[in-house]
C-alpha positions in Angstrom: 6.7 -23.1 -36.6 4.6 -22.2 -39.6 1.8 -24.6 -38.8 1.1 -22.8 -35.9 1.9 -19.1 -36.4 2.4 -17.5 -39.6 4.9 -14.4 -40.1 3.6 -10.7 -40.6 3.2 -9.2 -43.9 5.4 -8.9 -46.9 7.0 -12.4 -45.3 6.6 -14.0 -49.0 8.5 -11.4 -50.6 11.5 -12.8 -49.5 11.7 -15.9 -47.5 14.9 -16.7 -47.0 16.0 -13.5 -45.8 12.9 -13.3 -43.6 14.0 -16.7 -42.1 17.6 -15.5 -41.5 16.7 -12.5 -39.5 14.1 -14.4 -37.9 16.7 -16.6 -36.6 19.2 -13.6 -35.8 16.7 -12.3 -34.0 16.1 -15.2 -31.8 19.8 -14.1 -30.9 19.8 -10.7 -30.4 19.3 -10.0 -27.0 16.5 -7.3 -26.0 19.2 -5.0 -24.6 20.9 -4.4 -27.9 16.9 -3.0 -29.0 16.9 1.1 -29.1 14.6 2.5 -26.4 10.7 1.9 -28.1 7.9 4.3 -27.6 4.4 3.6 -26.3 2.6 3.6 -29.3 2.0 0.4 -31.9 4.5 1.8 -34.4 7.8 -0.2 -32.5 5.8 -3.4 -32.9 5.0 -3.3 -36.1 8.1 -3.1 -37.3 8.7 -6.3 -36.5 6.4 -7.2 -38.2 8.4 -9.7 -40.1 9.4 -11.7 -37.1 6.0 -11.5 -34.2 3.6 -13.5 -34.7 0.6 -13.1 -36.4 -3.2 -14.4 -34.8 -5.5 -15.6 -37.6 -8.7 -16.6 -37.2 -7.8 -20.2 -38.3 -4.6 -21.6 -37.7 -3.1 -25.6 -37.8 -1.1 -27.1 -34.9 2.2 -29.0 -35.3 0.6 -31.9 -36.2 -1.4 -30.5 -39.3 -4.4 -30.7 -37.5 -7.1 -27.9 -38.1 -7.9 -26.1 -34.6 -9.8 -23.6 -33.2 -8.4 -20.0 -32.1 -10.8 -17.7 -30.4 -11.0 -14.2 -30.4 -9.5 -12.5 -27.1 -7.0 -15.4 -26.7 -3.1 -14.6 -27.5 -1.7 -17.0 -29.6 1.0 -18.2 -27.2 -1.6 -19.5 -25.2 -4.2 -21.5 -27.9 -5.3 -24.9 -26.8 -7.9 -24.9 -29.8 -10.4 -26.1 -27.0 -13.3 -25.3 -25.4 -14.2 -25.9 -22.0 -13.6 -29.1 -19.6 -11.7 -32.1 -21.0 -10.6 -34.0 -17.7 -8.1 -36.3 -19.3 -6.7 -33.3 -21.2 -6.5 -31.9 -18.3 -4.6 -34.0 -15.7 -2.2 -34.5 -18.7 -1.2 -31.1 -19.0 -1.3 -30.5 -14.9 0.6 -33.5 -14.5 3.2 -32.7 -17.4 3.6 -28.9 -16.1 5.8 -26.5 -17.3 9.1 -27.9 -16.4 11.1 -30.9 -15.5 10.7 -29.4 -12.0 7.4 -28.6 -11.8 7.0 -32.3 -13.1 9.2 -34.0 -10.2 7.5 -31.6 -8.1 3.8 -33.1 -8.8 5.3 -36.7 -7.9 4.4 -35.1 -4.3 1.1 -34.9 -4.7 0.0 -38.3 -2.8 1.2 -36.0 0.3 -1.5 -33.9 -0.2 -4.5 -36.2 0.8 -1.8 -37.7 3.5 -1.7 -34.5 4.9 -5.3 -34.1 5.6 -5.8 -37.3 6.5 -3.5 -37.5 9.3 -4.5 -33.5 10.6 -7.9 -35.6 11.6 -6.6 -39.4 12.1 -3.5 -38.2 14.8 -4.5 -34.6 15.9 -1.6 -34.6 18.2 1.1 -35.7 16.1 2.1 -32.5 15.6 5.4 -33.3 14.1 4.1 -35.4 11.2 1.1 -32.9 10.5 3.9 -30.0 10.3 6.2 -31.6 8.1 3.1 -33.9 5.7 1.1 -30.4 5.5 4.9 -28.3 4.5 5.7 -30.4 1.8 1.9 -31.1 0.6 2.2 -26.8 0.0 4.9 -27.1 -2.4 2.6 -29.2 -5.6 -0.6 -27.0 -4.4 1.4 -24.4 -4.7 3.2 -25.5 -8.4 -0.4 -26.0 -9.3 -1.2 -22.6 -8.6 1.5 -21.3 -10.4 1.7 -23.2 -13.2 -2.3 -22.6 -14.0 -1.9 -18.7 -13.6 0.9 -19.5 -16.1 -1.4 -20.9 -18.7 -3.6 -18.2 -17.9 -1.1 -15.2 -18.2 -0.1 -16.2 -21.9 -3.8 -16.5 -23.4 -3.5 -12.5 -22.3 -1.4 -9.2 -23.6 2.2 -9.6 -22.3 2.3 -7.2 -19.6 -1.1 -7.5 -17.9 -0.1 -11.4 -18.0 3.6 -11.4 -16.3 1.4 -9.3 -13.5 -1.2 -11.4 -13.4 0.7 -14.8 -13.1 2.7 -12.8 -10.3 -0.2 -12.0 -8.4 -1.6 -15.4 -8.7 1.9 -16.6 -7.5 1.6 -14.4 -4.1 -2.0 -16.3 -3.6 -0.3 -18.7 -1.3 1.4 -16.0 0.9 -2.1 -14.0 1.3 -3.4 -17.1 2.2 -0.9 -18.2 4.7 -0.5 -14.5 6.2 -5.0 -14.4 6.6 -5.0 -17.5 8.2 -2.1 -16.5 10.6 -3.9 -13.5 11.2 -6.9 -15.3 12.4 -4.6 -17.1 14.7 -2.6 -13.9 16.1 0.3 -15.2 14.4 2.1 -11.6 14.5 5.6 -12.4 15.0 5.2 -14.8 11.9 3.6 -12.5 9.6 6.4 -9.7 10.3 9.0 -12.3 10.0 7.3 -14.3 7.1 6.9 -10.4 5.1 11.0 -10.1 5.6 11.4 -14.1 5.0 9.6 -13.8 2.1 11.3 -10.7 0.5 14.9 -12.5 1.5 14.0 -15.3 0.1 12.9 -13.7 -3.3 15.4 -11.3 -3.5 18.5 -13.6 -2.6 17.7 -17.5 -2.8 15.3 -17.4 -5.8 17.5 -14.3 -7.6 20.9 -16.1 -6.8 19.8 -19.5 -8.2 18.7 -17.5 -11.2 21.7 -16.2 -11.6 23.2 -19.2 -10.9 21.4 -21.9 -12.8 21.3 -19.4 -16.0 25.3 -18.8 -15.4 26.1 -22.8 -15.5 25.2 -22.5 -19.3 26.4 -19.6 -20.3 29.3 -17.4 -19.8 27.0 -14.1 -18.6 23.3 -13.4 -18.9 21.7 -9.7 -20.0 19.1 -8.0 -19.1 17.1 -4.6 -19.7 17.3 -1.7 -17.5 14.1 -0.8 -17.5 13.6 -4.3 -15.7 16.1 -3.8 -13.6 16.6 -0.3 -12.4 12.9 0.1 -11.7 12.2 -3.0 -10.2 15.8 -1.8 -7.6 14.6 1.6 -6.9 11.0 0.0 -5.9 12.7 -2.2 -3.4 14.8 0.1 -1.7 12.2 2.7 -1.8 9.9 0.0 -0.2 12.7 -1.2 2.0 12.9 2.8 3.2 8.9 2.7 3.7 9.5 -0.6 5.9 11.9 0.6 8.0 10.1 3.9 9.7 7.9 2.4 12.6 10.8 0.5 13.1 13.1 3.5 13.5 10.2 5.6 15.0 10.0 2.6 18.1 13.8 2.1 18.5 14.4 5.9 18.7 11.4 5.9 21.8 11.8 3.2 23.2 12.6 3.1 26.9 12.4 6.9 27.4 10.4 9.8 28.7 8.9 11.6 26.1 5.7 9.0 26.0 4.7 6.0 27.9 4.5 2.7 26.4 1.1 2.7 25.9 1.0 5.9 23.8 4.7 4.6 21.6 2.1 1.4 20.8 -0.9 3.6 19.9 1.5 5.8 17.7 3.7 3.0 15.9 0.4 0.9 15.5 -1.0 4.2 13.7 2.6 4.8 11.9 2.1 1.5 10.1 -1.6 1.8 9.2 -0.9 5.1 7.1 2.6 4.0 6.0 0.9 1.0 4.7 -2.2 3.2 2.6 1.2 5.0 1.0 2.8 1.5 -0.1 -0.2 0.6 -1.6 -0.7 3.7 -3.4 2.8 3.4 -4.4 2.1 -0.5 -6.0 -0.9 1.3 -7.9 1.2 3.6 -9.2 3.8 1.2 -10.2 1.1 -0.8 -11.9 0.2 1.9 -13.7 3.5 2.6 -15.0 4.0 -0.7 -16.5 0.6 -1.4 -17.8 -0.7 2.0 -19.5 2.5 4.6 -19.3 5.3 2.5 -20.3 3.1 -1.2 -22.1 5.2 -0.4 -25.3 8.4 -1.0 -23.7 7.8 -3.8 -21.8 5.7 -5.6 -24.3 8.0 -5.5 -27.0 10.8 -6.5 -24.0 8.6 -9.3 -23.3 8.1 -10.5 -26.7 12.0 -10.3 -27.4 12.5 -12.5 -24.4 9.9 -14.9 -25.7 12.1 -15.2 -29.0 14.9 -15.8 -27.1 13.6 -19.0 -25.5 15.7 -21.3 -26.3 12.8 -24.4 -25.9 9.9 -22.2 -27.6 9.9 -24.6 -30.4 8.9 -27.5 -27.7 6.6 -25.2 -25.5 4.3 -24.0 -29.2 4.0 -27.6 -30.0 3.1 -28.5 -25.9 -0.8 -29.2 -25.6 -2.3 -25.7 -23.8 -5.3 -25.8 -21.1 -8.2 -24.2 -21.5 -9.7 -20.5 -20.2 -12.1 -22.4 -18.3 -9.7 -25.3 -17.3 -7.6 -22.2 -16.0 -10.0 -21.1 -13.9 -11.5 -24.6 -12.7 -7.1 -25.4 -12.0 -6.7 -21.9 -9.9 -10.5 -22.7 -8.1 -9.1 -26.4 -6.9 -5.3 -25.4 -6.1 -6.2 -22.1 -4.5 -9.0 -24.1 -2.1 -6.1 -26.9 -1.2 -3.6 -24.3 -0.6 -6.2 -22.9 2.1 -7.4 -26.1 3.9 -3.3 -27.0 4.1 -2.1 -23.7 5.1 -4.5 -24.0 8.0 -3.1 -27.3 8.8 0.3 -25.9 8.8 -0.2 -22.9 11.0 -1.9 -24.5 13.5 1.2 -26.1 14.7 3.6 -23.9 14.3 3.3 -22.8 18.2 3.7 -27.0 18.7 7.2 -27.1 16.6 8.1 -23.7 18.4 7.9 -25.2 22.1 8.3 -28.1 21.5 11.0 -28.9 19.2 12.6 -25.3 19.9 12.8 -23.9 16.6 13.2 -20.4 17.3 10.8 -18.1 15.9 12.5 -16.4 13.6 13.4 -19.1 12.0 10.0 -20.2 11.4 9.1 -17.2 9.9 12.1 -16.1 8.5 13.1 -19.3 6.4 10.6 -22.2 6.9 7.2 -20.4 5.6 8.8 -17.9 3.0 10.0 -20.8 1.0 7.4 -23.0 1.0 4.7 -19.9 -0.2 6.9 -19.3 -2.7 7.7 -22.7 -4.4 5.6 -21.8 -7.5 7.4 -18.2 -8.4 10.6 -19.8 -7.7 10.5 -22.8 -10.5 8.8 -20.4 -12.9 12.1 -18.0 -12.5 14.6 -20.7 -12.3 12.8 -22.2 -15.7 12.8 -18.7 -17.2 16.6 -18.4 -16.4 17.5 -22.2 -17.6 16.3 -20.7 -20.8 17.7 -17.3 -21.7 14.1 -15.3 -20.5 15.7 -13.1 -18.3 13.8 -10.1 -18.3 10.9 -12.9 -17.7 12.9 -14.1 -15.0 13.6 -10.9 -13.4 10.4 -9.6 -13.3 9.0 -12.4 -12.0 11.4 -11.9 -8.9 11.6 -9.3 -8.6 7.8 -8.3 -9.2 7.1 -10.8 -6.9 9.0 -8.9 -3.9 7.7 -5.8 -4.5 4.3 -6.9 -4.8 5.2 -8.6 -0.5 6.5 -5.3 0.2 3.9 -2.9 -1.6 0.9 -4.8 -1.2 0.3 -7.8 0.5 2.4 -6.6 4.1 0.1 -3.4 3.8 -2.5 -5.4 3.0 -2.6 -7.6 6.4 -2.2 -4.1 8.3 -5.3 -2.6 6.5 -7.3 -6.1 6.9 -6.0 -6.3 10.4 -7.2 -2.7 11.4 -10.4 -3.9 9.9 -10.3 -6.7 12.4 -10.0 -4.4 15.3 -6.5 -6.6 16.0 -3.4 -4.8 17.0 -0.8 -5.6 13.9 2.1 -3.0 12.8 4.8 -2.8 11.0 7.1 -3.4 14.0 9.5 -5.6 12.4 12.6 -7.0 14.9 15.9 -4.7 14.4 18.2 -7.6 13.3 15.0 -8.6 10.0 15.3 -4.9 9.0 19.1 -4.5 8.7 19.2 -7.6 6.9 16.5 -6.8 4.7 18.3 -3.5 3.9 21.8 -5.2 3.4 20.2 -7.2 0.7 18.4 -4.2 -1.4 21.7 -3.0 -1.4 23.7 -6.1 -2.2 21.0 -7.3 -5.2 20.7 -3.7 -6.2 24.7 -3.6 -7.1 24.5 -7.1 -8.6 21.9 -5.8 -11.1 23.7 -2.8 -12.2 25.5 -3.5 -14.7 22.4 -5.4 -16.4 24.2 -8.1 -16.4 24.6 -11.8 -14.1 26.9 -14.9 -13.9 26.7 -18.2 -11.6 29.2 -16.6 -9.0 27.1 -13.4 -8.4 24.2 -16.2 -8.0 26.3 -18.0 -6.0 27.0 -15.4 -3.7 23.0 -14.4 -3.4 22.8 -18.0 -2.3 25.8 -18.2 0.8 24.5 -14.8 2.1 20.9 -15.9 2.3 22.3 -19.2 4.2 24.1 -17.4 6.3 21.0 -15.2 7.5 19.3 -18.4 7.7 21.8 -19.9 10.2 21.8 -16.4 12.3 17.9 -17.1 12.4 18.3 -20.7 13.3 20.7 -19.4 16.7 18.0 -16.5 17.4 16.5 -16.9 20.6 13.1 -16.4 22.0 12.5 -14.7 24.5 12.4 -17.0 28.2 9.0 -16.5 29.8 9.7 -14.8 33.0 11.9 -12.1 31.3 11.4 -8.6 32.6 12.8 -4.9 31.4 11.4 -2.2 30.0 12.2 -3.9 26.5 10.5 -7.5 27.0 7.1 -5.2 28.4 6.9 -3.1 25.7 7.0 -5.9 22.9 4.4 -7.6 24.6 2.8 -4.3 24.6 3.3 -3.9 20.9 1.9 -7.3 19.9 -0.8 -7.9 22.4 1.0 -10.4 24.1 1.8 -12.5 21.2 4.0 -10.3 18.6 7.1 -9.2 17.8 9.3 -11.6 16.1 10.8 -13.7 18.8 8.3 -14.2 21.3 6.5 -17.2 21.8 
C-alpha cells in the first residue's frame, strides 16, 4: 500500500526483489523467526518490509492527510478531533462482519432502559432486553479500545485493548458487589475464565481451522500465557482447599474457619496481583522486543490488512469520547441486569450456578470474543491468543483479587471460597487447553472439542441445585456463615 506506508530504507535499490520478500514475508509465519533480542537491532532488520511513519503521508485515495506525532501508523485517521458523521460511520461499520450484525442490536439498548422504568416488574423482559442490550455496548467498548490500541506501540496496545475489554466484567462484578451478589461474583470469576479459556479459545481454534488445514503459533505466546493460568489456577484453589480440609471438624469453630479463609483470600489476592504486575512487566519492558516484532509479523500475516489500511480510522479524541459513552451504557445496563437476577433465580428456577457460570460470563465478554474470533478468521494468531488468553489471566490475576481488595475496603465479607465442583472444572480446563497449546499449533477439531467440553459444564451447571431454604447440617450453616447469608455459589 504505497500511498499509505512507504518501505524502509535502501527499498529503491531493488524493487522487485524488495516486493517479493515483502510478499514472502506476509507468508512466513512468526514461528519460523529466530528467537529476537530486546534491543532495536531485530527490527531494523526488517527494515525492508515494516513500515515506515513519515511526517506526511497520502491515503488510498491519493488524498494528502495528516499523521501526528505519537500516533502509530496502523492507526492514522488524518483527523483531528470530533467529526460526528465520521464517527457513527466507523462505529456502525466496526471491525468485522460480526461486530457489524452485532450493532443491528442496538435499538435494544434504549428498549432496555425504557422498559426497566415503564414495567418495573416485568422482570423477565428487563432480564432478557437488558442481556442482549450488553452485547453492542459491550462491541462498542471493544471495538473503540481497538482503535485506540493501534494508534499506540504493539505491546502496550494488545494490553490495553485487553484491559479495556475486561471493563464490562469490573463493571458487572462492582455493581454485584453493591448488591451482595457473592455467589455470582465467585461463579461469574470461574464462568468467565471457562468461558475464555474454552468457548472463545475453541471457536478460535475452530473458526481459524475451517480455512486452513492447521494454525501456528509462538511459544512465547503460548507457554507463558499456560504457566500463568495454571499457576493462577493453583493460587485459586487454596482457600478452597484450606475450607474443604476444615470443614466440619474440631480443630476451629466455624466462626474462626470464616475469619481465616476470608483472611486467606485477602493476602492470596495481594500475591495474584503482584504476580499480574510482574507479568506486565515482563511483556512490556523485559521481553517488548520479542513480542513486538511477534506482533508485527502477525500484523503482516493478516490476510485482510490491505482492506483494514484503506478502512477510515477514528480519532484519539473520538476514542476516548467512544470508550466515555459505551463504558457509561455498559454501567446503567449492567445495573438493570443484576437487579433481577434474584427475580429469574426464584422465579423461573435457574439455578445459580448457571447464572453465574454461563449467563453473565458470556455476555461481559462479547467484545474480546469477536476481536479473537476475527483475529483467528484471519491468520493473527498470536493476536488471537493473547487476546484470550490475556484476557483470562487478567480475570484471574486482577480483577477476582481486585473485588476481594475493594470488598475488604467495603468492610463486606467476600473470599475466594469458590464451590468445589467450579474449581475442579476450572482446573480440568488449564490442563486440557494447556495440552492443546503445546505443540504451538491448532485445528477446528481441537476447537471443536474446547467447544463440547464447555457445553457439557454448562449443562452440569444448568442441573445444579440450590440449596432448599430450610436445609440444615453443619455444611448448609457454614456457607451461610462464609457469605453472610447470601454467598457461596448455590445459595439463593
Amino acid at each position: 500500500m504505497p500511498g499509505i506506508f512507504q518501505r524502509g530504507p535502501k527499498a529503491t535499490a531493488s524493487t522487485s526483489n524488495d516486493h517479493h520478500s515483502g510478499r514472502e514475508s506476509q507468508r512466513s509465519a512468526p514461528w519460523d523467526y529466530p528467537t529476537v533480542s530486546n534491543d532495536s537491532t531485530s527490527r531494523e532488520k526488517h527494515g525492508g518490509i515494516l513500515p515506515t511513519h513519515n511526517n506526511q503521508t497520502q491515503n488510498p485515495n491519493n488524498e494528502k492527510s495528516k499523521v501526528f506525532n505519537g500516533i502509530q501508523p496502523e492507526g492514522e485517521s488524518g483527523r483531528r478531533g470530533i467529526h460526528p458523521f465520521k464517527f457513527l460511520k466507523i462505529c456502525w461499520n466496526s471491525a468485522s462482519y460480526a461486530s457489524k450484525i452485532v450493532n443491528l442490536l442496538w435499538p435494544v439498548v434504549p428498549a432496555a432502559i425504557a422498559v426497566r422504568y415503564a414495567k418495573p416488574d416485568a422482570h423477565l423482559t428487563i432480564f432478557i432486553l437488558n442481556y442482549i442490550a450488553m452485547v453492542p455496548c459491550a462491541n462498542l467498548v471493544g471495538f473503540a479500545g481497538q482503535e485506540l490500541a493501534r494508534k499506540l506501540p504493539k505491546v502496550f496496545g494488545v494490553l490495553l485493548e485487553t484491559t479495556l475489554g475486561s471493563v464490562v466484567e469490573i463493571v458487572l462484578f462492582m455493581v454485584l458487589l453493591t448488591k451482595d451478589q457473592f455467589q455470582v461474583i465467585r461463579a461469574a470469576i470461574l464462568g468467565s475464565i471457562l468461558a475464555t479459556l474454552l468457548l472463545c479459545l475453541g471457536a478460535c481454534f475452530f473458526i481459524g481451522g475451517m480455512k486452513r488445514d492447521e494454525q501456528k503459533f509462538h511459544e512465547a505466546v503460548s507457554e507463558v500465557g499456560s504457566g500463568l493460568l495454571l499457576t493462577a489456577g493453583l493460587g485459586l484453589s487454596v482457600p478452597v482447599a484450606f475450607h474443604t480440609a476444615l470443614v466440619g471438624g474440631e480443630l476451629v469453630s466455624l466462626e474462626q474457619l470464616d475469619h481465616k479463609v476470608v483472611m486467606i483470600s485477602r493476602i492470596a489476592s495481594i500475591l495474584l496481583m503482584v504476580a499480574y504486575a510482574i507479568y506486565v512487566w515482563f511483556q512490556m519492558h523485559t521481553h517488548h522486543g520479542l513480542y513486538d516484532d511477534l506482533f508485527e509479523n502477525d500484523e503482516m500475516m493478516d490476510e485482510d490488512r490491505h482492506k483494514d489500511l484503506r478502512k477510515a480510522k477514528l480519532t484519539f479524541t473520538e476514542c476516548i469520547f467512544a470508550l466515555v459513552i459505551s463504558i457509561a451504557l455498559v454501567t446503567i445496563i449492567a445495573i438493570g441486569l443484576v437487579e433481577q437476577i434474584h427475580h429469574i433465580v426464584e422465579e423461573y428456577h435457574v439455578s445459580d450456578a448457571f447464572m453465574g457460570l454461563i449467563l453473565v460470563p458470556i455476555v461481559e465478554k462479547a467484545a474480546e470474543h469477536l476481536t479473537a474470533m476475527d483475529e483467528a478468521w484471519d491468520n493473527q494468531m498470536n493476536f488471537a491468543l493473547s487476546h484470550v488468553l490475556g484476557a483470562t489471566i487478567q480475570t484471574a490475576l486482577f480483577n477476582a483479587p481486585l473485588v476481594i481488595i475493594v470488598s475488604w475496603g467495603l468492610g463486606k465479607q467476600m473470599d475466594l471460597n469458590f464451590e468445589l465442583f467450579d474449581m475442579v472444572m476450572l482446573i480440568l480446563a488449564i490442563l486440557v487447553v494447556g495440552n492443546f497449546l503445546r505443540d504451538q499449533k491448532s485445528n477446528y477439531l481441537e476447537g471443536a472439542l474446547c467447544v463440547l467440553v464447555y457445553m457439557v459444564i454448562a449443562t452440569a451447571a444448568w442441573y445444579y441445585p440450590n440449596p432448599k431454604e430450610g436445609e440444615n447440617g453443619a455444611a448448609a450453616a457454614a456457607k451461610r456463615m462464609l457469605v453472610g447469608g447470601g454467598g457461596g455459589l448455590g445459595l439463593s
